[in-house]
N, C-alpha and C positions, 0 to 999 in steps of 0.2 A: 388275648394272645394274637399276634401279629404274625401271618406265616409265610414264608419265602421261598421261593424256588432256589437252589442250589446247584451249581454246574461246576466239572472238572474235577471233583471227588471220585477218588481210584478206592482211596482202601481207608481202612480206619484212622489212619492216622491224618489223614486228609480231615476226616469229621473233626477230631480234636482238633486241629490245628485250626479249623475253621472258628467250632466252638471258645475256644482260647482268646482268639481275635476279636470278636464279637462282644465277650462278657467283660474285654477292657474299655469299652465303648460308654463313656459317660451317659448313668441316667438308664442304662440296662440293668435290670434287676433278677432275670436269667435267659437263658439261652443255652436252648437241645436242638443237634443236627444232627439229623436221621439220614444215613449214607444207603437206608434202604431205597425210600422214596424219594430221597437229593434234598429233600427238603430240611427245612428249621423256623424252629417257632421261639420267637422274642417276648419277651415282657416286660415292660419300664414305658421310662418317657423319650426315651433318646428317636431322635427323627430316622424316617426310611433311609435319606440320602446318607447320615452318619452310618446305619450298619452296613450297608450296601458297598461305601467306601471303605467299611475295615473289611471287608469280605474280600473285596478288588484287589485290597493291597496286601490282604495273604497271600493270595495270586487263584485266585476263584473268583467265578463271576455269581451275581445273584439281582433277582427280582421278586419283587413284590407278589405275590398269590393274588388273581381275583383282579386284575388290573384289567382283564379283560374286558369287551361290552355286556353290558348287564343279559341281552337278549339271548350271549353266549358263554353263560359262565361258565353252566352244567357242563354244555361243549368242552369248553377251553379245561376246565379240571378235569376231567375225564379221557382228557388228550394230555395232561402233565402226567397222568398214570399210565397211558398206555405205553408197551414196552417196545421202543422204537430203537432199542441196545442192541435186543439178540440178533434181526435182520443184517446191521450193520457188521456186528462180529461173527456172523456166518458168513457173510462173505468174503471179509479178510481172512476167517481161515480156509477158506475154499482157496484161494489165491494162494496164501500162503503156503499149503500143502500141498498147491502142485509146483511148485519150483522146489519145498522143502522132500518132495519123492526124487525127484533126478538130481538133489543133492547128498542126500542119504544112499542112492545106485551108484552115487560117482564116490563119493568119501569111503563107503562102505562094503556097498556091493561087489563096487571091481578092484579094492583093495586089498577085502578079506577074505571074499568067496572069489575072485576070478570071473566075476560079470561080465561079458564083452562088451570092448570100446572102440571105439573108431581106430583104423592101423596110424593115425599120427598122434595118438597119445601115447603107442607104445614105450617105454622108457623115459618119456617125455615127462617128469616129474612135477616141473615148473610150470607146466600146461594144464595138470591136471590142480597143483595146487590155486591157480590162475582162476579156473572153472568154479571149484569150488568157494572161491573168494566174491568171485560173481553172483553165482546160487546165492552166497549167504549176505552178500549185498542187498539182492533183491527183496529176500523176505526181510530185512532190516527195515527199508524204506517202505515195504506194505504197512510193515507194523510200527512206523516212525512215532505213534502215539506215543509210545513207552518212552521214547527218547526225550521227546519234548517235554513230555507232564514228570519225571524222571527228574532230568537236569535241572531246569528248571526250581522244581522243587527243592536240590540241592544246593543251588547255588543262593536261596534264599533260607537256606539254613534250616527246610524245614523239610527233611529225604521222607516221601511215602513208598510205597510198594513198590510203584513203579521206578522208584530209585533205584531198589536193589536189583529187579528183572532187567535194567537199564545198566546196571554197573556191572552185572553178570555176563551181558551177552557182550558187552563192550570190551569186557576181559578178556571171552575168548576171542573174539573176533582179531583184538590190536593183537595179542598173544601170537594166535596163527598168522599174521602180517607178518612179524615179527619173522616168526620161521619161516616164511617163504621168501624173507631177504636172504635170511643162513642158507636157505634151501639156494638160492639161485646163486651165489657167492662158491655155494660148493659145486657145483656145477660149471662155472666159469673154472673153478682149479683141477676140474677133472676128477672130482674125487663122487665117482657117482653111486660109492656103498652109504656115504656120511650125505646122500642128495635122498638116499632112498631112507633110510632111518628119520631122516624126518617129514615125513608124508605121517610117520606113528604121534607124531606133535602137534599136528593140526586141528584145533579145535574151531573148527569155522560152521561143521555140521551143530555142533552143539551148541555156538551160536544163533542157529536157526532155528532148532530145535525147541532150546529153553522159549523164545518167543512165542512160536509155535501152538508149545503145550499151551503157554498159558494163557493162550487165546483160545482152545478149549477150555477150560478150565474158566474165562470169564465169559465164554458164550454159555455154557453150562449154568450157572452160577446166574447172569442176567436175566437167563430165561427161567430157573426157578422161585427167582425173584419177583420178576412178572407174576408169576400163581399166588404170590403170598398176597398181592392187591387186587385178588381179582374180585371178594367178597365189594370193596369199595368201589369197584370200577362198578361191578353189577347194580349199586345200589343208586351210583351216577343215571347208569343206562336207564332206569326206572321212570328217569325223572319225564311227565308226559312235555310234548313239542306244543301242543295246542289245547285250544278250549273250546267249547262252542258258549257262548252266553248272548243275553238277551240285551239285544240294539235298539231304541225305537218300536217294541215290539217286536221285534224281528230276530231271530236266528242267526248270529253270526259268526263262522270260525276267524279266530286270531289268535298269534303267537301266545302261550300260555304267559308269556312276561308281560304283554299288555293288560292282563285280569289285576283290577285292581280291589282292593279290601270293600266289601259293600256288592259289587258286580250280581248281578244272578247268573247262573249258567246249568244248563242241562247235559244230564249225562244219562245217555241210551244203555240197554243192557250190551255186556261185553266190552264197553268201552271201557277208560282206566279216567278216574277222577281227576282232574287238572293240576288243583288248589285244595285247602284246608275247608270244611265248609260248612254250615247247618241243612240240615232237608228242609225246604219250606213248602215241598210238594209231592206224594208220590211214595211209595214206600219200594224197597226192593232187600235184595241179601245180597252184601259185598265182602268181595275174598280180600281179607288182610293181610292176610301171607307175607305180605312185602313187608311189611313192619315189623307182624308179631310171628311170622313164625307159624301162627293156628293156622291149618288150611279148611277148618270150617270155619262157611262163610258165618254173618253176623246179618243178623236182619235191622234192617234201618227205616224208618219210619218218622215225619214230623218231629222234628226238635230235634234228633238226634247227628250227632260231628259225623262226619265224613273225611279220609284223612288224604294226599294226595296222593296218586301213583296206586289207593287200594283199586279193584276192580269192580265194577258194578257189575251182577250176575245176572239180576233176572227184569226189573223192574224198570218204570220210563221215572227219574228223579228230577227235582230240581230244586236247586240251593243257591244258596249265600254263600257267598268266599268270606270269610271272615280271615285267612292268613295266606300270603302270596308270594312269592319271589324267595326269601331266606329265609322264613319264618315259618313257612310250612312244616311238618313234621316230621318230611323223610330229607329236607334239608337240613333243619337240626340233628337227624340220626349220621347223618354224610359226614356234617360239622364236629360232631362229636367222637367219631370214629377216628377222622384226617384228626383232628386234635392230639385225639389219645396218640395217634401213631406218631405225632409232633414233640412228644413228651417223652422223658426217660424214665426206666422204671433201677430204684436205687439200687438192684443188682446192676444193674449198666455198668456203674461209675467206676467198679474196678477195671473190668477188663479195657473202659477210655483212659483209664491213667495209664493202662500198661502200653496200650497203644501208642501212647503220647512217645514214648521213650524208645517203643521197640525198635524203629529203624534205624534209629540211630545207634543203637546199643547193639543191632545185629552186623553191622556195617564195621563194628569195631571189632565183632567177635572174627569177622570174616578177615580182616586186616593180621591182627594178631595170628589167628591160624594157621595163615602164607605165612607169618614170619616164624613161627616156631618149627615148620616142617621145614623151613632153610635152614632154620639153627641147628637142626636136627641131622642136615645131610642130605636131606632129599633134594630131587630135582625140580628143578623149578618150575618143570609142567609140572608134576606130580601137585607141590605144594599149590600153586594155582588152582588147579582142578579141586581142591580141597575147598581155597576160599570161594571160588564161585557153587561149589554146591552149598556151602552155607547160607550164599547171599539168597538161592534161589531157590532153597527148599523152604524158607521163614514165610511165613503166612501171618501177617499183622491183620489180614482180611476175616479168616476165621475167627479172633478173636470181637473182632469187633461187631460181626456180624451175629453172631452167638444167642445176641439176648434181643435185637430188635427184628429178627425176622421171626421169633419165636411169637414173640409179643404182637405182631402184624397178625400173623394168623389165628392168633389167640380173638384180636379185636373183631376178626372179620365171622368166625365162629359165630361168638357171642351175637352180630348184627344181625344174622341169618337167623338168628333163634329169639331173637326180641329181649335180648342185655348186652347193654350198653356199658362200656365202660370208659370212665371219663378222659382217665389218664392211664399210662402205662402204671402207675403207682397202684392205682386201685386195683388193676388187673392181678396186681403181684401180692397185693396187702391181703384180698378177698381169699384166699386160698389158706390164710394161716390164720385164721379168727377159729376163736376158742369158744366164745359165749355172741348168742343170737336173743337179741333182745328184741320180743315180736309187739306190735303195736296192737292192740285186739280188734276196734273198730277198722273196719274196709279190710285189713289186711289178715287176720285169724279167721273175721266172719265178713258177709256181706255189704256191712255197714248198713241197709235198708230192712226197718226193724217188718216182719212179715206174720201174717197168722199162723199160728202153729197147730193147738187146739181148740178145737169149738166143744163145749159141756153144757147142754141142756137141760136146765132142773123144771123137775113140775111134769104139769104136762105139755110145756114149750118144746117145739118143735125145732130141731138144729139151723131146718131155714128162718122159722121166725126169730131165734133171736139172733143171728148173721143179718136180717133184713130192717128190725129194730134198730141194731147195734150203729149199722152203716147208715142208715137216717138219721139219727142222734149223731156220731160222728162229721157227718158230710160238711156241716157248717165249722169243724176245726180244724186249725192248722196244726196242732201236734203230729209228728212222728207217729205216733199211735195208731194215729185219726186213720190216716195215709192206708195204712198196713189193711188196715180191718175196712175200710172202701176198697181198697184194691183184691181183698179177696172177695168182696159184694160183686164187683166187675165181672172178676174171672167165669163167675158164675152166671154172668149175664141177668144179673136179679134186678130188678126192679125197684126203688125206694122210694118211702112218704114223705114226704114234702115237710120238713118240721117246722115250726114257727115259735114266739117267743125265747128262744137259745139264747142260754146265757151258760159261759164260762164259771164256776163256782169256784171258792180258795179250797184248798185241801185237795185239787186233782179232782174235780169234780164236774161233771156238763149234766144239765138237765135240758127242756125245750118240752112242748107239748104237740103231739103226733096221731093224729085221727081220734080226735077228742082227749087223750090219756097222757098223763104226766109221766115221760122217761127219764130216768135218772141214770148216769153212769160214770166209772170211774175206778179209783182203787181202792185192793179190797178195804185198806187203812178205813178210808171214806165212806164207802158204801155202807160198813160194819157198824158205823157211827152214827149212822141215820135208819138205818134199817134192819130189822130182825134176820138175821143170814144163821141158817142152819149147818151142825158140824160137820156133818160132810161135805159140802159144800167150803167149808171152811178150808176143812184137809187136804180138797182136790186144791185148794188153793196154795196150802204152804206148799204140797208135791210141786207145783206150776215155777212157784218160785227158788225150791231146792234145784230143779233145773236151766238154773238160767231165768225164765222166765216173766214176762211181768204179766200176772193174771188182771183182767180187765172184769168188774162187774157193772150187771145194767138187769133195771128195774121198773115193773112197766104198774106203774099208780104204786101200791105197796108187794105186788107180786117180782119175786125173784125172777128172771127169765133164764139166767146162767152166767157161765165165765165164758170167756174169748182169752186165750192165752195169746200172748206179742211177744215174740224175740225176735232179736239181731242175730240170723241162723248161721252156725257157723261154713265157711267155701267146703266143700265137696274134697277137695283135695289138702286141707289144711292138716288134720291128723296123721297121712302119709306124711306130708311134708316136713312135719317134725321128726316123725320117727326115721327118717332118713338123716334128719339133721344129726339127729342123738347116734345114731350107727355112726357116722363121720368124726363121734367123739366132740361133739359139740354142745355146749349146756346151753338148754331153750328155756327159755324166760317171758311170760307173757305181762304185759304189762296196760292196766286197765284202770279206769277211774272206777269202776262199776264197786258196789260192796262187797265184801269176801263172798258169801253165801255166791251172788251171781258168778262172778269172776271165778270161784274153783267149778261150778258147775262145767263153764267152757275149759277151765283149765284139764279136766276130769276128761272131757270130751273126746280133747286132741291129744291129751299123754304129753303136758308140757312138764318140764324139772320143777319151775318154781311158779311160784302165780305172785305178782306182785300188784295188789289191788288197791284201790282210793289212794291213787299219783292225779294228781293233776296236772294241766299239759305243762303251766311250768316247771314243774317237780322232774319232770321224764327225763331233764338233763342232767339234775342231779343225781338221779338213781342211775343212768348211765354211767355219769362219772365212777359211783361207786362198782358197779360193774366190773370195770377195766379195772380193779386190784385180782381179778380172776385168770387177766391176759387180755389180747384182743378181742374188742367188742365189736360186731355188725347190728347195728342197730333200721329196724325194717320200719317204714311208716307210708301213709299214706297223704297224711293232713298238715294243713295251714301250723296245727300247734306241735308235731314232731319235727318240724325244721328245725327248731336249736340243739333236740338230741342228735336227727342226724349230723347236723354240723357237729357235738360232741364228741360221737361217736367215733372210734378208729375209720370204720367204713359206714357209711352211710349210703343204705337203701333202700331206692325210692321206688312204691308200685305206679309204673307210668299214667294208670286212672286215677292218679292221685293229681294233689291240686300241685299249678304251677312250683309256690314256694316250698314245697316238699321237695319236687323234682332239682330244681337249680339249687337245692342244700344238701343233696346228696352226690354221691360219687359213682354211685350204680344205677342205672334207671332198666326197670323192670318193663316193658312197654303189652306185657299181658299182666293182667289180676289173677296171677296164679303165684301161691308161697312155692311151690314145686321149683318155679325160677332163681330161688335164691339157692336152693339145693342145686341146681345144673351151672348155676353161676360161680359155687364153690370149686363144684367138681374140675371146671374148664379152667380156672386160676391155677386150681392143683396140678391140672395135666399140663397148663404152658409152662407151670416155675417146673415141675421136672423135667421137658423138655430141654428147658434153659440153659440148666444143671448139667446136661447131658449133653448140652452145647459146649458150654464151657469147660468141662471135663475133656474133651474132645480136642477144643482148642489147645489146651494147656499141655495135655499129654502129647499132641502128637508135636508140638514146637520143642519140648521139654527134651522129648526123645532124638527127635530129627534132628536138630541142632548138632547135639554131640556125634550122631552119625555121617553127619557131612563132613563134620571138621576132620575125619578118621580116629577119633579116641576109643574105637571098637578094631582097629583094625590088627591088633593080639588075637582076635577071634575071627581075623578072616574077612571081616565086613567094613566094605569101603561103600561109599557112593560117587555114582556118576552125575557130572551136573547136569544131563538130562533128566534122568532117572526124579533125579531131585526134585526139576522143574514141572514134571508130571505129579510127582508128591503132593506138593502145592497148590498146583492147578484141581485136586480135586479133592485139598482138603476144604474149603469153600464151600464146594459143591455138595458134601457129606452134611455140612451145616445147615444148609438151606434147606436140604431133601431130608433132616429128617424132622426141620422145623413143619415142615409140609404134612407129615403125619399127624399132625394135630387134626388136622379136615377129616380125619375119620374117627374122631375122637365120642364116644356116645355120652353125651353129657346127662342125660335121661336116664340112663342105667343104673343103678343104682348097689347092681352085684359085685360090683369092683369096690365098693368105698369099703374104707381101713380109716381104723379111729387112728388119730395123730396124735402124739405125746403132743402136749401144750405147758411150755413152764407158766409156770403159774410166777403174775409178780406179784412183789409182795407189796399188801393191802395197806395205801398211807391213811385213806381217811374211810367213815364211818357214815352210814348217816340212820338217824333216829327219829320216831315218830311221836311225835306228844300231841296228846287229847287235851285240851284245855278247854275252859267254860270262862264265860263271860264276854268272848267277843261277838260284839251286836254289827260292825258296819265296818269298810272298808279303812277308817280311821284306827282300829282298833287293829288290825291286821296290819296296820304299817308300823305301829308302836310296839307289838311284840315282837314283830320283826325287826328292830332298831335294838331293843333290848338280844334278841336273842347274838345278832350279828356282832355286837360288842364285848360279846365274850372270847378270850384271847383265846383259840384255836378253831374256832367256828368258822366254814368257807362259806358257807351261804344257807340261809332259811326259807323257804315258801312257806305262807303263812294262809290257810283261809275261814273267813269266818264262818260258814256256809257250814262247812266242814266238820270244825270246831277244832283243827285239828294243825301241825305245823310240821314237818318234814327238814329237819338241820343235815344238814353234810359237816363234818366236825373231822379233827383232828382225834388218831385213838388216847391223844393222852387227855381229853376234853370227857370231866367226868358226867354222870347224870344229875347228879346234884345243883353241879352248876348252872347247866340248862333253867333247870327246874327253878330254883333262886331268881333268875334271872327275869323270867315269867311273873312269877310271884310276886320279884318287885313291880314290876311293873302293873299290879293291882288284878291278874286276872290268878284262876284257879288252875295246878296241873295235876288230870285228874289222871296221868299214868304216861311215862317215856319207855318205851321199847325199842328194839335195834330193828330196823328197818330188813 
């Protein structure tokens, strides 16, 4: 996506109009302008100088994002957000309110109450009307913006806000002209009762006025605007100026844009990390905060990333830059934030169609009005005054602004707390998902399988068979191996030197260790070679009812005992569902592991369903099937959940996860905590009713206002004044923004607020079934059931593996079992049982 800076956009109708222009631009495939930020973001193939010219020729100007010099981009974007609106309209209303006080003293004060005035405007009508023509000159030409982006706009057919604020004060202003010719004409004929009646005609104060408000109202309005980007601004400011890395040897500070990928550099305690990095020297504890959110620090040590802008707390480091300039990780968070706020979310699209139409459609309401209250009998100030409060009480701004300032501070929430959301879509989608489809490795549990239990038989000692085990192990690469050396470490134990190691089939390592033949493995294995007693057995099935993979090891023919290894499940996983589940949301864990393991963990954490031995191609299918439930968020971590997250309604990603997880999802978690998807719902949920309550907001008070300006209440008393009106206006805006802004205290962590949501459930097109089958020996065999199954007329797809023994169909529900089954059969292998998945 391509993003642009945008100028001369007043009000929403400006953005569509902008929007509208752009997306007839050959070779553009969409285009969203955000009248929050000025900005707009493109996608197609159509060139810079084509959108730039349809933008021109709306009558708005625009540039390119990021054109700036590399050394100052962070600069230069950081300066496109800062709010350099309000300064400007705080002083035009300072100006304009004090010429618009001694025109309100002179129109009102000495008209209605008897304010004193100089003795030569006593009876002097035409002097005083003269005065006040002046007054309301001057704040015209303070505020001439409105005229220019107004007319303009009109005369190209396409009237925004400032049309109607321009066509309202221009009403009264020509209006009251108008009567000070009648005014001075009656005064030449002597007739000075019919000079003083109309001094009550002059609408010249209300010409400055309506300007007036509504530069309250957009100083108001610009500046709580400014707050909604302050989350991004802050994350710009983060970004460090310098580095210190290593010259010739030597220590050198340079601009942090000259570190290039490869570089080494140092970073002292207190200081703030440059660049992306590995440690290759030095261990210390750095505060993440900036990224995730966690304000305990992280200790870092040899091999471990370091990410830019975290803070080095205690320790003297020194690292590798391995990512630089945009590729860093708090520039991706910047990118993905400015993105999302570049994008629309599909609540939007109403209130820009309405936009599209409103000024025009109010300008006609305003016209008709004045002409019905002539037809009517009234007088022609009277009906004037009618259509300029219509012109100027309509807010096409509130509407438009409704759902993207909501959504801004939604984005900026989330960045402060370490979730990411990609687009305004995701941000709106995440809050109405019904089923949580949890991935079990990295993101249920650890992903790093760790010792659980140590069981000592005989008279072996817990440390000799941990000290045994970790010798025999040292020389493997297994997962296992890892887990059961690393608890050797912890303990700072000592180990023998093994020799002879050799790998055996059946899960099995032997090697020979201070004269004696070890042997170890699973129980399967060990039980097959060696005489293992039943309790020893039991402690083992227990080991495995838990989850667990019991390890045994055997020193010459002596038992020594079990080592229990699991993949433990996070500390905060089991909350995190049952928060899911109170949210009225069905958790689903999904696991290649055996049932027996996979309920053990499902048991663990109190998930709804356990869906066990998927394999990673299958996870999309079973997703697919999923979503006949409602919307799916499917949660992963790894290389092989990318095609469910892509699947999935929402997809997301825990940011320790690998690259292609993260870029196929639409959420990015940047802590390894499930807690994050629960604050990530919660925060979707709190900006769409914000939204809700925007747009309620806008729609009522245009719905209601409208008719009361025009006087169709006026059987009950109730007229409006086109001041009155123009203040209406000017701070229904400001009601939208300020209460988009309540989000910043939103507790997304809390948990005592959540209410289960009615979810319609859609209804379920396709199925999918699990068949056991025998006889496939090798990958050959697995592509030709898989061709037989796929051929049967309602089948969407089969994963097939032979490992397994087993085949996974996503099917059509009018696709009987039989068929399947036939199908298989022809195809020469055996089915030894189809179940519904």
């Amino acid at each position: 996506m391509e993003q642009y800076n945008v100028t001369g956009m007043s009000c929403a109708a400006c953005s569509a109009r902008v929007e509208k222009a752009v997306s007839k631009v050959e070779g553009v495939t969409s285009c969203s302008v955000s009248l929050l930020t000025n900005s707009m973001g493109v996608e197609g193939t159509a060139s810079k100088e084509e959108i730039i010219k349809a933008v021109t020729d709306a009558g708005y100007g625009a540039s390119l994002k990021g054109e700036a010099k590399k050394e100052n981009k962070a600069a230069a974007d950081s300066e496109a957000l800062e709010d350099h609106e309000t300064p400007r309209l705080k002083k035009r209303l300072l100006t304009s309110l004090g010429f618009l006080i001694l025109l309100m003293y002179v129109s009102m004060g000495h008209n209605m109450w008897g304010f004193p005035l100089p003795s030569w405007f006593d009876g002097n009508y035409v002097a005083l009307a003269l005065l006040q023509m002046i007054l309301s000159a001057i704040v015209m030409i303070i505020n001439r913006k409105f005229f220019i982006s107004g007319f303009k706009s009109l005369f190209r057919l396409s009237p925004n806000m400032d049309t109607l604020v321009a066509m309202g004060s221009s009403a009264s202003f020509l209006w009251s002209t108008f009567v000070l010719f009648a005014m001075t004409k009656a005064v030449q004929t002597g007739n000075t009762a019919q000079a003083h009646a109309y001094i009550h005609d002059l609408y010249f104060e209300s010409a400055a006025m309506i300007l007036t408000l509504i530069t309250v109202g957009k100083m108001l309005e610009a500046r709580s605007k400014g707050k909604t980007t302050d989350a991004l601004k802050g994350l710009m400011k983060l970004a460090p100026q310098s580095a210190v890395v290593i010259r010739d040897g030597k220590e050198v500070t340079v601009p942090v844009s000259e570190v290039n990928t490869g570089d080494i550099f140092v970073v002292r305690p207190g200081e703030s990390i440059p660049v992306d990095g590995v440690v290759i020297e030095g261990s210390s504890a750095v505060n993440e905060a900036v990224l995730t959110g966690e304000s305990i620090p992280c200790d870092k040590e040899e091999g471990d990333r370091v990410s830019a802008a975290t803070i080095n707390q205690s320790g003297f480091i020194k690292c590798r830059a391995t990512r630089v300039g945009e590729d860093t990780t708090l520039s991706q968070i910047i990118k993905m934030v400015s993105d999302a706020a570049a994008t629309k979310a599909p609540i939007a699209r109403i209130a820009d169609k309405i936009s599209g139409i409103f000024v025009p459609a109010v300008i006609a309401i305003a016209i008709v009005t004045t002409a019905v209250w002539l037809i009517l009998g009234r007088e022609f100030s009277y009906a004037l005054a009618r259509g300029i409060s219509v012109l100027v009480i309509s807010c096409p701004c509130a509407l438009g602004l409704a759902t993207p300032v909501a959504i801004m501070v939604g984005n900026g929430m989330g960045a402060k707390n370490g979730i990411l959301f990609k687009t305004s879509a995701s941000l709106e989608e995440c809050g109405r998902v019904s089923v949580a489809a949890l991935d079990k490795t990295g993101t249920i549990t650890n992903g790093t399988p760790v010792v659980t239990d140590t069981v000592p038989f005989g008279k072996t000692t817990e440390e000799e068979l941990l000290k045994y085990a970790a010798s025999l192990e040292n020389k493997s690469e297994h997962p296992l191996a890892r887990a059961v050396l690393s608890k050797a470490e912890e303990k700072s134990m000592a180990i023998y030197e093994a020799e002879d190691f050799k790998a055996l089939p059946g899960n099995g390592l032997t090697a020979r260790v201070n004269g004696s033949v070890l042997t170890g493995g699973s129980v399967r294995f060990i039980k097959g070679k060696f005489k293992v007693g039943e309790s020893l057995l039991s402690e083992a099935d227990r080991f495995a009812s838990e989850g667990k993979t019991p390890l045994m090891f055997v020193k010459d023919e002596e038992v020594l005992g079990i080592i229990a290894v699991a993949d433990t499940v996070k500390k905060d996983s089991a909350e995190a569902v049952k928060q899911l589940k109170n949210m009225g949301i069905h958790v689903v864990m999904l696991t290649g592991d055996n049932e027996k393991t996979a309920s053990a963990i499902g048991s663990q954490t109190g998930v709804d369903e356990v869906i066990a031995g998927v394999l990673p191609g299958q996870k999309e299918s079973v997703v697919r099937r999923l979503k006949g439930r409602g919307k799916v968020a499917m949660v992963g971590d790894g290389i092989n959940d990318a095609p469910a997250l892509t699947s999935a309604d929402i997809g997301i990603a825990i940011g320790s996860g690998a690259d292609v997880a993260v870029d196929a999802a639409e959420v990015v978690l940047m802590k390894n905590s499930l807690l994050d998807v629960c604050a990530a719902i919660r925060l979707s949920r709190a900006t769409l009713r914000n939204i809700h309550q925007n747009l309620f907001w806008a729609f009522f008070y245009n719905v209601v206002c409208i008719p009361l300006a025009a006087g169709f209440y006026t059987s009950l008393g109730l007229t409006l004044n086109p001041m009155i009106g123009a203040a209406a206006m000017s701070l229904s805006s400001f009601c939208v923004v300020s209460n988009a802004l309540r989000l910043n205290f939103c507790r997304i962590y809390d948990p005592s607020r959540d209410r289960k949501i009615k979810q319609k459930e859609k209804k379920n097109m396709e199925k999918v079934y699990r068949m056991d089958i025998e006889g496939m020996m090798c990958p050959h065999c697995e592509a030709r059931v898989k061709k037989a199954l796929e051929a049967v007329d309602g089948v969407v797809s089969a994963e097939v593996s032979h490992e397994k023994n087993c085949a996974l169909v996503t099917a059509e529900p009018s696709v009987a079992k039989e068929a399947l089954s036939k199908a298989v059969t022809d195809a020469d292998y055996t089915v030894k049982g189809v179940t519904e998945a």
